[in-house]
Every structure is written in structure tokens, then in C-alpha cells.
C-alpha positions in Angstrom: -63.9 92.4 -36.7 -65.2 90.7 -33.1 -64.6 91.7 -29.8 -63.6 89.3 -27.1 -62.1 89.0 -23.8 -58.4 88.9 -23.6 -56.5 87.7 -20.4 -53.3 89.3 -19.2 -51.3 86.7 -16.8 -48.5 87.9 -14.9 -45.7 85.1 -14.5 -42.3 85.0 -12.8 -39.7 85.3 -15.5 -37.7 81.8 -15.6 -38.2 78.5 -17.3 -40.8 76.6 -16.8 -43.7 79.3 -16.5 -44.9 79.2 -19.2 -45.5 75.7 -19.9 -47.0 75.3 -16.3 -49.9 77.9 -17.3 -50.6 76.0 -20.5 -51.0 73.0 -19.0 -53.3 74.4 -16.5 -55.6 75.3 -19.2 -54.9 72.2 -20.6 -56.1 70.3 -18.2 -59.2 72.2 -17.8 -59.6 71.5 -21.9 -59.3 75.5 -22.6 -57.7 76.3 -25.7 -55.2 78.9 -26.5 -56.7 81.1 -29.5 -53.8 83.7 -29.2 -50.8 84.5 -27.5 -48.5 87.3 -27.1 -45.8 87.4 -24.7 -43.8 90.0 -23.2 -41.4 91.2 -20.2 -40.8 94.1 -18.1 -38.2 94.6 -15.7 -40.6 92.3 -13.2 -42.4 89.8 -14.9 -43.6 88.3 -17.9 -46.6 88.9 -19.4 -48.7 86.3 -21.2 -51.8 87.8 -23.2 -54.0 85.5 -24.0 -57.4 84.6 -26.0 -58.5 81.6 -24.9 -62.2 79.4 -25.4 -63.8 78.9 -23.1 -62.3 82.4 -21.5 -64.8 82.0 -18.5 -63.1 78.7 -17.6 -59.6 80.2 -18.4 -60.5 82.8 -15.7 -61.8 80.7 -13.2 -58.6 78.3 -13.1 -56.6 80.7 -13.3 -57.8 81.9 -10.4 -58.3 79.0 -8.5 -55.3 78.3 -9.1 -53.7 81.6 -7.6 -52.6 83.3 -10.9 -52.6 86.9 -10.6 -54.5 88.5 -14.0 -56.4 90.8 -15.9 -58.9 90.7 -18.5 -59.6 93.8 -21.1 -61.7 93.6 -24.3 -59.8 93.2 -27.1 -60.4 93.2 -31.1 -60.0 90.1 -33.4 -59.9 90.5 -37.1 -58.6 88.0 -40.1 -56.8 89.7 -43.0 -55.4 88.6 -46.3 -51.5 87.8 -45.9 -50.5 90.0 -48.3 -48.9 93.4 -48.3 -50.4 96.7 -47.0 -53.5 94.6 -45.9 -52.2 95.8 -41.8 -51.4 99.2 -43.4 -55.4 99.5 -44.4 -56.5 98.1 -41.0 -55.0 100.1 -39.0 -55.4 103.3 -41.2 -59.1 102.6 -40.9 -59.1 102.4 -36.8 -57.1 105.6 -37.2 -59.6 107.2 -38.8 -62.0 105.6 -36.3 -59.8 107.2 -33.1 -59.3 103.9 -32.4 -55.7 103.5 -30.8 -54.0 100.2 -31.5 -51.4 99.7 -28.4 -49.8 96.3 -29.7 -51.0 93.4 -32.3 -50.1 90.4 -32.3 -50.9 87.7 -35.0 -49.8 85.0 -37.3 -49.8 84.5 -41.1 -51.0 81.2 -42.5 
């Protein structure tokens, strides 16, 4: 388990958003590590892991993006079943709260 820096970018909720912020970091060779994305009666919000997260932040800036950033946790399980169930029992135990996850099996 590794902590890291996620970033929490605020965009306007219609077409097109989305793929303008990626090609920001594109352009400024950043790459996109993790994603989760989710709306609210304003906005969307795009949480993102990026490499280099420095340079993330400082386009994203620069380029008038209104963000946060907020350690988060990174972990790898097995994809198989109850391996989330023993995760997350453990950060239980831990006092840990888990407030959303986001992932991918492969």
C-alpha cells in the first residue's frame, strides 16, 4: 500500500470536458494512473492520479483549472473474490475510513 497525491478537478458538466483536460496533460506528457469521475448537482468531478502529479498541478493551474489535491492510498489486489472484503476489513480495523474506491481488474 503507497500513498500518493490525488487531484480533484472540477469541470463544467457537458461534452467535451473531459477530453479537453486530458489532452492538457497530454500535452504536457503527464499520464493518467487513475481516474474516477463523478457529478453533483454543479459540476463534475474528475479524481485523478497522475505521473508526474507536480506537472499535472502546475498545468492545471496555468491553465486556469480550479482543483484540489488530498493524499490518497494505492494498493494492487488479487482479482478474485473477497480479496476487497479483506482490504477494507483490515483499514476498518485500522480506523481507517474508506470514502470511495475506484479501480480496475486486469
Amino acid at each position: 500500500m503507497n500513498e500518493t497525491t490525488q487531484i480533484c478537478v472540477g469541470l463544467d458538466n457537458k461534452p467535451g470536458e473531459l477530453a479537453r483536460l486530458c489532452r492538457v496533460l497530454r500535452d504536457a506528457a503527464v499520464n493518467i494512473e487513475a481516474l474516477c469521475v463523478t457529478d453533483d448537482a454543479d459540476c463534475v468531478w474528475v479524481n485523478i492520479v497522475t505521473n508526474p502529479a507536480d506537472v499535472a498541478e502546475r498545468v492545471l493551474s496555468e491553465g486556469g483549472y480550479r482543483f484540489f489535491t488530498e493524499k490518497v492510498l494505492v494498493l494492487k489486489i488479487a482479482n478474485q473474490p473477497g480479496e476487497l472484503e479483506g482490504v477494507a476489513a483490515k483499514l476498518a480495523e485500522a480506523k481507517v475510513n474508506i470514502n470511495y474506491v475506484y479501480g480496475a481488474g486486469v
